[in-house]
N, C-alpha and C positions, 0 to 999 in steps of 0.2 A: 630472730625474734627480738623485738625492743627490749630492754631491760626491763621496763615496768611494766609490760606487758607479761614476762615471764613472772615477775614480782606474781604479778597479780594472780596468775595461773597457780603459783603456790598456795597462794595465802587463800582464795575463795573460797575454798570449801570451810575454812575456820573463820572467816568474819563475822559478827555478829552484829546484827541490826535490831535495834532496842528503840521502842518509841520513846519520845521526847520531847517536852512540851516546850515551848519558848515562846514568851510574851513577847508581842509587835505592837512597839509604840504608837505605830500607823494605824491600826484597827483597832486597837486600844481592847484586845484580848490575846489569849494564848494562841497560838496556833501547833498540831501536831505532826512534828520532826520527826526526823530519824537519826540514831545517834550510831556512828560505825566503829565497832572496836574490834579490836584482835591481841590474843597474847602471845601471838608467833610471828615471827620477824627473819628474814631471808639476811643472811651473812655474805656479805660484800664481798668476799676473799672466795670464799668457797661456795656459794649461792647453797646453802645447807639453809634448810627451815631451821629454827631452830627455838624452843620458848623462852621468852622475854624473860622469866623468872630465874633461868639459870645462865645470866650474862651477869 
């Protein structure tokens, strides 16, 4: 399996998708985005999930 492909495998179930507005100077209003975050992060050495809080 690719790396970021297993990345991903790990982390998906913890991503979170938060809507998020962002103005487009083009249309000259907001438009609603998605914003992706996660506080868990896969360790390079050992592929360990591990939260971003206790690094």
């Amino acid at each position: 399996m690719h790396e970021l492909e297993h990345i991903f495998s790990c982390l998906k179930e913890m991503l979170e998708l938060k809507p998020y507005y962002v103005y487009d100077y083009e249309q000259k209003q907001y438009v609603l985005c998605g914003k992706i975050d996660c506080q868990y992060g896969v360790h390079a050495a050992s592929g360990e999930v591990v939260a971003l809080d206790d690094l």
